[in-house]
C-alpha positions as CSV (number, residue, x, y, z in Angstrom):
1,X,77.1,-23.6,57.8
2,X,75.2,-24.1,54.6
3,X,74.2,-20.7,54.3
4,X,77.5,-19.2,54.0
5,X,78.7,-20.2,50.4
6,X,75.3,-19.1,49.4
7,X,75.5,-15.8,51.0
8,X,78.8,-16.1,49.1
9,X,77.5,-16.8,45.6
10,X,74.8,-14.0,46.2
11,X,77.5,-11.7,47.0
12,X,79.5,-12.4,43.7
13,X,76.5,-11.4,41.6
14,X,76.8,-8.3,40.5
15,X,74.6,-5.9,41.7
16,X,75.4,-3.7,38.6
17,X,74.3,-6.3,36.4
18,X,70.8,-6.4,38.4
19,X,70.5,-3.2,38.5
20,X,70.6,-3.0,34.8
21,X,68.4,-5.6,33.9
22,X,66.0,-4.0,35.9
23,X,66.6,-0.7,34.2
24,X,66.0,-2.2,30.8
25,X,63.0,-4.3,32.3
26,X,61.6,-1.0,33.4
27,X,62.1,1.2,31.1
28,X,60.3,-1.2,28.1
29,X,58.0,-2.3,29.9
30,X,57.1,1.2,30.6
31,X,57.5,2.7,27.5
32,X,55.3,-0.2,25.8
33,X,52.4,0.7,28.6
34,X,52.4,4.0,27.8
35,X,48.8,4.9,26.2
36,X,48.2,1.5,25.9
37,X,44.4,-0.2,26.2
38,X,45.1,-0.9,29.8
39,X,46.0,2.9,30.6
40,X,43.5,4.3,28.8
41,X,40.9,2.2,30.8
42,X,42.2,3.2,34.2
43,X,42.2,6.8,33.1
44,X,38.9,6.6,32.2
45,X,37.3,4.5,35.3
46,X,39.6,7.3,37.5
47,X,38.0,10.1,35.7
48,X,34.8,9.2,36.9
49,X,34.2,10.9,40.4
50,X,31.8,8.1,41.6
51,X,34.8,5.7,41.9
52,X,37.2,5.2,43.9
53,X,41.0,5.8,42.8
54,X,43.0,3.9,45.6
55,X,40.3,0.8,44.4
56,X,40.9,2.0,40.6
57,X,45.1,2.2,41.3
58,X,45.0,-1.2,43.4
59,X,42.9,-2.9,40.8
60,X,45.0,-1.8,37.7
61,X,48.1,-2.4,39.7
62,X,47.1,-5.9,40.9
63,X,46.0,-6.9,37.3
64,X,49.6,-5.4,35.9
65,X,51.8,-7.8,38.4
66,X,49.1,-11.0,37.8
67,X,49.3,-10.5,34.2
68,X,53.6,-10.2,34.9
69,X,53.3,-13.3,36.9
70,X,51.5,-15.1,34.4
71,X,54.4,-14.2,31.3
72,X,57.3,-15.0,33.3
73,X,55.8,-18.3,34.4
74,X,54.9,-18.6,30.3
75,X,59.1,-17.8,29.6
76,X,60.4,-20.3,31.9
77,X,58.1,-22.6,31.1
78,X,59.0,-22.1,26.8
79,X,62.6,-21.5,28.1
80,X,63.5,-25.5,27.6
81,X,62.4,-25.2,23.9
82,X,65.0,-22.5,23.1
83,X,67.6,-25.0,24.1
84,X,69.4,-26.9,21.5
Protein backbone atom coordinates (compact mmCIF):
# COMPACT_ATOMS: atom_id res chain seq x y z
CA UNK A 1 0.00 0.00 0.00
CA UNK A 2 1.07 3.57 -0.43
CA UNK A 3 -0.21 4.70 2.68
CA UNK A 4 1.73 2.67 4.91
CA UNK A 5 5.37 4.20 4.68
CA UNK A 6 3.59 7.43 5.17
CA UNK A 7 1.73 6.40 8.13
CA UNK A 8 5.30 5.32 8.87
CA UNK A 9 7.11 8.62 8.34
CA UNK A 10 4.20 10.30 10.42
CA UNK A 11 4.75 7.99 13.09
CA UNK A 12 8.67 8.77 13.35
CA UNK A 13 7.84 12.49 13.96
CA UNK A 14 8.07 13.27 17.14
CA UNK A 15 5.17 14.12 18.80
CA UNK A 16 7.36 15.90 21.49
CA UNK A 17 8.80 17.99 19.08
CA UNK A 18 5.17 19.07 17.89
CA UNK A 19 4.02 19.48 20.88
CA UNK A 20 6.71 22.03 21.62
CA UNK A 21 6.51 24.04 18.79
CA UNK A 22 3.13 24.47 19.49
CA UNK A 23 3.86 25.42 23.02
CA UNK A 24 6.33 28.12 21.92
CA UNK A 25 3.85 29.09 18.99
CA UNK A 26 1.24 29.60 21.76
CA UNK A 27 2.65 30.98 24.31
CA UNK A 28 4.21 34.10 22.00
CA UNK A 29 1.67 34.50 20.15
CA UNK A 30 -0.29 34.83 23.20
CA UNK A 31 1.79 36.83 25.22
CA UNK A 32 2.33 39.37 22.11
CA UNK A 33 -1.83 39.63 21.89
CA UNK A 34 -2.12 40.41 25.27
CA UNK A 35 -3.56 44.17 25.54
CA UNK A 36 -2.87 44.55 22.15
CA UNK A 37 -5.14 46.94 19.61
CA UNK A 38 -7.03 43.91 18.64
CA UNK A 39 -7.99 42.97 22.34
CA UNK A 40 -8.72 46.09 23.39
CA UNK A 41 -11.29 46.51 20.48
CA UNK A 42 -13.12 43.22 21.27
CA UNK A 43 -13.26 44.23 24.88
CA UNK A 44 -14.77 47.26 24.02
CA UNK A 45 -17.43 46.08 21.29
CA UNK A 46 -18.22 43.14 24.16
CA UNK A 47 -18.66 45.71 26.76
CA UNK A 48 -21.39 47.13 24.98
CA UNK A 49 -24.75 45.25 26.02
CA UNK A 50 -26.49 45.93 22.56
CA UNK A 51 -24.10 43.44 20.90
CA UNK A 52 -23.81 40.23 20.67
CA UNK A 53 -20.74 38.32 22.34
CA UNK A 54 -20.89 34.81 20.51
CA UNK A 55 -20.95 37.39 17.10
CA UNK A 56 -18.20 39.71 18.92
CA UNK A 57 -16.01 36.18 20.01
CA UNK A 58 -16.72 34.58 16.33
CA UNK A 59 -15.78 37.72 14.62
CA UNK A 60 -12.50 38.47 16.58
CA UNK A 61 -11.74 34.81 16.41
CA UNK A 62 -12.32 34.43 12.69
CA UNK A 63 -10.27 37.67 11.90
CA UNK A 64 -7.27 36.16 14.38
CA UNK A 65 -6.97 32.70 12.23
CA UNK A 66 -7.51 34.80 8.61
CA UNK A 67 -4.95 37.20 9.62
CA UNK A 68 -2.71 33.61 10.84
CA UNK A 69 -3.50 32.29 7.55
CA UNK A 70 -2.50 35.19 5.67
CA UNK A 71 1.40 35.31 7.67
CA UNK A 72 2.12 31.72 7.24
CA UNK A 73 1.17 31.86 3.56
CA UNK A 74 3.52 35.33 3.69
CA UNK A 75 6.58 32.86 5.53
CA UNK A 76 6.49 30.13 3.01
CA UNK A 77 6.12 32.25 0.46
CA UNK A 78 9.64 34.50 1.67
CA UNK A 79 10.96 31.11 2.91
CA UNK A 80 12.93 30.51 -0.62
CA UNK A 81 14.73 33.93 -0.12
CA UNK A 82 16.29 32.78 3.15
CA UNK A 83 18.01 30.01 1.23
CA UNK A 84 21.46 30.41 0.15
Amino acid sequence: MVATPLIGLITDISTNWISNLFAAVFGTVFLAEIADKTQLVTLLYASNAATGRLAVFLGSAAALVLASAINVWAGSVLNPLDEP
